[in-house]
N, CA, C and O of each residue as an XYZ file, in Angstrom:
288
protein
N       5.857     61.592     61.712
C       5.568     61.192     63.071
C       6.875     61.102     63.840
O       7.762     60.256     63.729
N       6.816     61.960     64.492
C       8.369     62.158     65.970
C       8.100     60.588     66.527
O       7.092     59.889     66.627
N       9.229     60.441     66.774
C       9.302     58.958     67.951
C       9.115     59.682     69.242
O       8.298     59.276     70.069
N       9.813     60.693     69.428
C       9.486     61.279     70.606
C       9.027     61.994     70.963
O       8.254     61.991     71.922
N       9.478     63.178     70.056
C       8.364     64.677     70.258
C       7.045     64.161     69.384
O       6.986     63.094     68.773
N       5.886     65.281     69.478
C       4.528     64.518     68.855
C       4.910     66.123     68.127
O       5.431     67.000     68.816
N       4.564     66.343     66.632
C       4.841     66.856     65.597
C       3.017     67.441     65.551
O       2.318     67.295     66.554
N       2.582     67.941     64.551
C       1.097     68.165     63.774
C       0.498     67.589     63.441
O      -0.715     67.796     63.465
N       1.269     66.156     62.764
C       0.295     65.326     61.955
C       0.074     64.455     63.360
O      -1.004     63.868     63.261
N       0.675     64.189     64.542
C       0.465     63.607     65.223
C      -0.748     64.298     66.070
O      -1.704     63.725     66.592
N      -0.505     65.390     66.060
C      -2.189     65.783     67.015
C      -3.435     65.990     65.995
O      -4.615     66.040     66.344
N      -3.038     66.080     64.913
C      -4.484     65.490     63.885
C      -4.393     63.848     63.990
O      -5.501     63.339     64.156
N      -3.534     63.120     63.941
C      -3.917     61.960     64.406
C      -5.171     61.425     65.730
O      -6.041     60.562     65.851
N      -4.622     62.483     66.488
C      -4.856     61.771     67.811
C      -6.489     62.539     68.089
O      -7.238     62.180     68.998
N      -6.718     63.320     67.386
C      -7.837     64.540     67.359
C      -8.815     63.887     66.425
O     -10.009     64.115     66.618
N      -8.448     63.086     65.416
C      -9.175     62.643     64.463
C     -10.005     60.448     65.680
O     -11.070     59.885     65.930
N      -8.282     60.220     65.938
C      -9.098     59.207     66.948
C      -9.998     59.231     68.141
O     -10.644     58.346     68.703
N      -9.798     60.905     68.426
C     -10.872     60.832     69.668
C     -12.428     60.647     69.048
O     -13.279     59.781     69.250
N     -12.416     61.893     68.172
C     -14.007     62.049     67.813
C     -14.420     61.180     66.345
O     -15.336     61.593     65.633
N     -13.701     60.045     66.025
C     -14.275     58.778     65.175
C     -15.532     58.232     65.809
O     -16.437     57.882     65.052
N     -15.667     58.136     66.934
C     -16.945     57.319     67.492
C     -17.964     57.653     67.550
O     -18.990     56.987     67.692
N     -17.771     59.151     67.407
C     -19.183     59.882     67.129
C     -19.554     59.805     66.207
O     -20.785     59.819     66.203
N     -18.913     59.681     64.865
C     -19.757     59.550     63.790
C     -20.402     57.577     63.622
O     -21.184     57.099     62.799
N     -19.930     57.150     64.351
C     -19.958     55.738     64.406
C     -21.446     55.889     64.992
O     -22.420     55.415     64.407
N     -21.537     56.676     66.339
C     -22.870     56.446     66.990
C     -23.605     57.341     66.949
O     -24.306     57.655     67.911
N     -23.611     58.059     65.626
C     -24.956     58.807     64.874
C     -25.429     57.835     63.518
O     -26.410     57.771     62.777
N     -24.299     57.228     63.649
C     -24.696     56.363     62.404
C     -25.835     55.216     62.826
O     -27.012     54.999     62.538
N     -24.986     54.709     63.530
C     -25.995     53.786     64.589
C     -27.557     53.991     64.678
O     -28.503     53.249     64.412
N     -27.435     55.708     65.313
C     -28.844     55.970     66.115
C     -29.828     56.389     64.683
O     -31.006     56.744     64.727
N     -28.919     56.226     63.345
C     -29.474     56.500     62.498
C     -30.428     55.308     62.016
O     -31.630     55.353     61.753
N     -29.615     54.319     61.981
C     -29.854     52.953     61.204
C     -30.893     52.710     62.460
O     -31.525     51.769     61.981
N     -31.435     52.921     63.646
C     -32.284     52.105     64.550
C     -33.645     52.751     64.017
O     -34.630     52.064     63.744
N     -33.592     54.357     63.877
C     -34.880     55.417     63.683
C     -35.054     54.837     62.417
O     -36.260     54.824     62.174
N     -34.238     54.232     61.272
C     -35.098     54.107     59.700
C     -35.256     52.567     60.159
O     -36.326     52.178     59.693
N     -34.680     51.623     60.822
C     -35.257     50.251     61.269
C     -36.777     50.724     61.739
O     -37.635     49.980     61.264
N     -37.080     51.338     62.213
C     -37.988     51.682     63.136
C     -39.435     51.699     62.459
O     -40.496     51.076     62.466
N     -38.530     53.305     61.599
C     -39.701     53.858     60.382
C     -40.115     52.105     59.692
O     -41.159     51.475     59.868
N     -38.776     51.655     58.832
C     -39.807     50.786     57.985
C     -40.460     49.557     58.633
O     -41.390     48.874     58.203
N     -39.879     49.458     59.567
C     -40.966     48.333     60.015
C     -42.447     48.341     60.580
O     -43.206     47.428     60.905
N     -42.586     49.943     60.571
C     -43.697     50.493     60.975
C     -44.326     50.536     59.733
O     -45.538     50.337     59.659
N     -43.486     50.831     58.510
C     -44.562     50.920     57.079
C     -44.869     49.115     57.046
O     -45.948     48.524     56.994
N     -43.878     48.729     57.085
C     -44.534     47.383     56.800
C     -45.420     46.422     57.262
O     -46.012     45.507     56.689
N     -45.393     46.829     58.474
C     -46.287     46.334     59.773
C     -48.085     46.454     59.051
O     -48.937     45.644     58.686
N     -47.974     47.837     59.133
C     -48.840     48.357     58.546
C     -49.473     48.206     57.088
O     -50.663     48.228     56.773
N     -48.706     48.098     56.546
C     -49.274     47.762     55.005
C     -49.613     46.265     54.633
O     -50.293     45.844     53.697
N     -48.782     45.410     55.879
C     -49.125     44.267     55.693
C     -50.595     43.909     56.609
O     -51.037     42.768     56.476
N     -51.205     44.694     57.357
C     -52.321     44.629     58.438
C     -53.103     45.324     57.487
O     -54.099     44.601     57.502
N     -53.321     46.095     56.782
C     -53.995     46.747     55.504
C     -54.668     46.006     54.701
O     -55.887     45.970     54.533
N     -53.403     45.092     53.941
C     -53.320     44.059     52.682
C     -54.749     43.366     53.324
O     -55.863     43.535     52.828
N     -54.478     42.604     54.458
C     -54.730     41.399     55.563
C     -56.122     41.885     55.834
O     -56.823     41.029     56.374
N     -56.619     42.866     55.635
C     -58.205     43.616     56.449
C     -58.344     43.557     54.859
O     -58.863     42.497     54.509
N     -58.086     44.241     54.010
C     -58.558     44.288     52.423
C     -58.619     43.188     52.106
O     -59.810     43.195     51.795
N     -58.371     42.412     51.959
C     -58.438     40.748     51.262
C     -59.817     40.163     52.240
O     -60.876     39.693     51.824
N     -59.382     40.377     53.638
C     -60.692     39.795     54.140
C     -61.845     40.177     53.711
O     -62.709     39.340     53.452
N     -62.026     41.301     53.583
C     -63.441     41.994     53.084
C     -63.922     41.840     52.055
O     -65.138     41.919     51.882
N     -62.884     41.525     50.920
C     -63.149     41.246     49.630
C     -63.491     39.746     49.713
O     -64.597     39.374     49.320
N     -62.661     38.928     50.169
C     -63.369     37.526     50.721
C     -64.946     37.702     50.782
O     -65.932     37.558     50.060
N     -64.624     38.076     51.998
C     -66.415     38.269     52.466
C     -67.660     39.049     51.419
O     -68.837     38.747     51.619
N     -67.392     39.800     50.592
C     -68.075     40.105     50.330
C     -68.678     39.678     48.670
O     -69.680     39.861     47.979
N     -66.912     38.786     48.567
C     -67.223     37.709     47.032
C     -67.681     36.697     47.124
O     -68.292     36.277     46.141
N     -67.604     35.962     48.186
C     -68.090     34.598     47.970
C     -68.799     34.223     49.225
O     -69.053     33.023     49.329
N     -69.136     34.930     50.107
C     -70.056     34.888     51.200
C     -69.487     33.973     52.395
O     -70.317     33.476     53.155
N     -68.411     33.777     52.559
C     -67.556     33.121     53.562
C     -67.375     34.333     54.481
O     -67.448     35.532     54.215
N     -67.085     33.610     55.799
C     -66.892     34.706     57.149
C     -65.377     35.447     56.911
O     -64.819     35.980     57.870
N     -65.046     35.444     56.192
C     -63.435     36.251     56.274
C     -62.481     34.917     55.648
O     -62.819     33.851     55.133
N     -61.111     35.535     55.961
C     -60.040     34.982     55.425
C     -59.920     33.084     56.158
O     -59.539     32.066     55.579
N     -60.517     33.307     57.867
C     -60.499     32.012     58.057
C     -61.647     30.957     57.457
O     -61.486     29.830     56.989
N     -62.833     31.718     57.638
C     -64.248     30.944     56.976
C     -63.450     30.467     55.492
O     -63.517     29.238     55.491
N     -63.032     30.734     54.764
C     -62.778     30.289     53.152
C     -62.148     29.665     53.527
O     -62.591     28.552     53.243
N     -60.354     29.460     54.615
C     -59.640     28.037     54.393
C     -60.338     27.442     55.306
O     -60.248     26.282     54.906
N     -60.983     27.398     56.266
C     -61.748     26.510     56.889
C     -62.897     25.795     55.938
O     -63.214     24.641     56.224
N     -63.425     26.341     54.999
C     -64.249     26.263     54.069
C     -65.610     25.984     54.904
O     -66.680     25.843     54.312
């Protein structure tokens, strides 16, 4: 690294600090789309679980659903 003149390794320096942020904010827009995805599986599988249990409720022990049984 020149103190004064800027040398090669100095414009791969300076070439490498411009375009760092881009990989920063694909990373980002990465981590929001799989936030996205799984909270959509889970959302879902937990509203699934939640309709399956009720029905099985209802249809084992003759209570109105998941509230009729803790309401008893």
């Amino acid at each position: 690294m020149g103190i004064i003149f800027n040398d090669s390794q100095d414009a791969q320096v300076e070439s490498l600090m411009k375009n760092t942020h881009l990989g920063t904010t694909w990373a980002m827009r990465y981590l929001r789309i799989k936030y996205a995805f799984w909270s959509l599986i889970i959302t879902s599988t937990g509203v699934v679980v939640t309709a399956v249990t009720d029905y099985a409720i209802y249809k084992a022990s003759g209570h109105a659903g998941i509230i009729g049984w803790i309401l008893g």
